[in-house]
N, C-alpha and C positions, 0 to 999 in steps of 0.2 A: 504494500500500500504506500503509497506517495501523497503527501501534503504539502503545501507550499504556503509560507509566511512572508511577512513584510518585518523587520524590526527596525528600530530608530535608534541609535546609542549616539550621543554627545553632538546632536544634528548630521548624523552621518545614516541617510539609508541605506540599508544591506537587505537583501532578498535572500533567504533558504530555505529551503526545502527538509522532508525527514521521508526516511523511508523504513519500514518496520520488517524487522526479519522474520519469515513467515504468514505474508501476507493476512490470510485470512485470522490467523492465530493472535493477532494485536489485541483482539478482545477475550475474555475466557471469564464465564459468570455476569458478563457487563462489566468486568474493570479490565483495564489495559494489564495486559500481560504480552510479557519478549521483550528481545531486544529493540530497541530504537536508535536510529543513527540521523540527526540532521547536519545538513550540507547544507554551505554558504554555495552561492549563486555560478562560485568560482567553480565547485566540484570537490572543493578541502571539507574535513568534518569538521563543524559547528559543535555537537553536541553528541555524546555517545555513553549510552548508557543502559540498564534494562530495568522493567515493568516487573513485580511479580504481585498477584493479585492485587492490584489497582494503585500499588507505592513503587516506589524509586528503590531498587535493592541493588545490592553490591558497588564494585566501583562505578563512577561516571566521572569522566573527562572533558571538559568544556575549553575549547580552543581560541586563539585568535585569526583573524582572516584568512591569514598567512600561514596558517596550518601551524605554529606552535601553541602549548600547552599552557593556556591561562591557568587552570587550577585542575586540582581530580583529587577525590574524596570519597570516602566510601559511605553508604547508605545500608540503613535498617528498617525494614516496613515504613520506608516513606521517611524515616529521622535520620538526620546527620549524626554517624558512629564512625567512630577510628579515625585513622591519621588523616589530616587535608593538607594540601600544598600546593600553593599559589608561586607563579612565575610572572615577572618582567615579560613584557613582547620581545626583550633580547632575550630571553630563555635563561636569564639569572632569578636565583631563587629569592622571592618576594615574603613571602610568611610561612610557616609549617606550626601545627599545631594536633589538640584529639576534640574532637564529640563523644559525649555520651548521650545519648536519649535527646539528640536535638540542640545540646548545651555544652558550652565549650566546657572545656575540662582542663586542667592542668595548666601549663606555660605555656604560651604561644610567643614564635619567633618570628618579628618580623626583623625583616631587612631592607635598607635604602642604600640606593647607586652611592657611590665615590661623587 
């Protein structure tokens, strides 16, 4: 299955698209279930992550235009759980930290350029 979006960030329009692995299988009881992969307009992944009965589970990777790694984090029935870590568009590492049940947890490190 293929959808197609419009998003706005910082007055900049970007067009992508998502396409669901296992087409008909996106749904399962009515909630979104599988993986999902959205793609910026370019053909790089936007968004990449999977469904399991109707929440966000395990890892998801969310990019910049350019195909590097804004952040990736893992997911629990739809809650932010385990390590996150956020990157620079130059792919230097910007903050690392945990979720527990949604809620940060422990130290979180950020980091700023030279």
């Amino acid at each position: 299955m293929v959808s197609q979006r419009h998003l706005i960030v910082d007055s900049i329009e970007q067009s992508y698209f998502s396409i669901w692995q296992g087409g008909a299988e996106l749904m399962k009881d009515g909630k979104l279930h599988g993986k999902k992969i959205e793609y910026y307009e370019s053909g790089k992944i936007r968004k990449e992550g999977t469904y399991d009965n109707g929440h966000e589970d395990g890892q998801w990777v969310v990019c910049y235009a350019d195909g590097g790694v804004e952040y990736k984090g893992e997911y629990k029935n739809g809650k932010k759980h385990g390590k996150w870590v956020g990157y620079f568009a130059s792919g230097e590492l910007r903050y690392e930290g945990r979720f527990e049940d949604d809620k940060s947890e422990g130290r979180w490190v950020e980091y700023y350029r030279d």
